[in-house]
N, C-alpha and C positions, 0 to 999 in steps of 0.2 A: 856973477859966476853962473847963476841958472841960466840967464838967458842964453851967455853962452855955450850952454851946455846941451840946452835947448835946439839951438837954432843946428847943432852939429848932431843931431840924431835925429832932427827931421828927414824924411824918407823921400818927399817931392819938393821939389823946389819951386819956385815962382814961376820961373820961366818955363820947367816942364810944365806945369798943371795950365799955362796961360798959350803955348803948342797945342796940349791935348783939347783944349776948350777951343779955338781955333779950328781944331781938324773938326772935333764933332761940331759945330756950326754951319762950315762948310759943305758935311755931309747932310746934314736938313737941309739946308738950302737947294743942294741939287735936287734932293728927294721932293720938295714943295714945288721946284720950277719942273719936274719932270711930271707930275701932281696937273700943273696947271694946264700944260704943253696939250697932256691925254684931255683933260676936262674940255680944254675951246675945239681939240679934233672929233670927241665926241657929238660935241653940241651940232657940230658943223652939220656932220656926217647924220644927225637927228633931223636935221632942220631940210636936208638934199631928200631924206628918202619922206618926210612930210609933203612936201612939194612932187614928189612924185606922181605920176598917175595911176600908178598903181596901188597908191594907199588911201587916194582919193575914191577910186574905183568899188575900195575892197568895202570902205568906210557907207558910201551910199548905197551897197547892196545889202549890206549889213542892216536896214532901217527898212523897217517894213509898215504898210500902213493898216493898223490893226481894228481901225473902224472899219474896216469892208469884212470883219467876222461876221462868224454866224449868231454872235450874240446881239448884232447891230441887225435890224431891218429896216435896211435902204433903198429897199426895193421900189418904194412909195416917192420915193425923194428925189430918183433920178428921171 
């Protein structure tokens, strides 16, 4: 008698709760492939503007050669 008394005032049923489990899986899944999708167009779009010449450009001007200061006296050496 409990169980049946039990089982008719339960509020969610099997089949609801095993829909709703379903939907929310489905919604991570799209959210992890939409995840991935931006992550490999990033990487791309990383890798295009490395290869660039203009990051090439910006990178070896950016490097200075700091033996020729004034704390260096090479004046003998060349």
């Amino acid at each position: 008698m409990l169980t049946s008394y039990l089982s008719t005032i339960s509020l969610v049923s099997t089949t609801q709760l095993t829909i709703v489990l379903i939907i929310t899986a489905v919604i991570f899944i799209l959210f992890i492939a939409v995840a991935v999708i931006k992550m490999y167009k990033l990487k791309a779009e990383n890798k295009k503007l490395i290869d660039s010449n203009i990051y090439k450009s910006e990178l070896e001007k950016s490097y200075e050669d700091f033996t020729d200061g004034h704390l260096y006296d090479n004046t003998h050496m060349k």
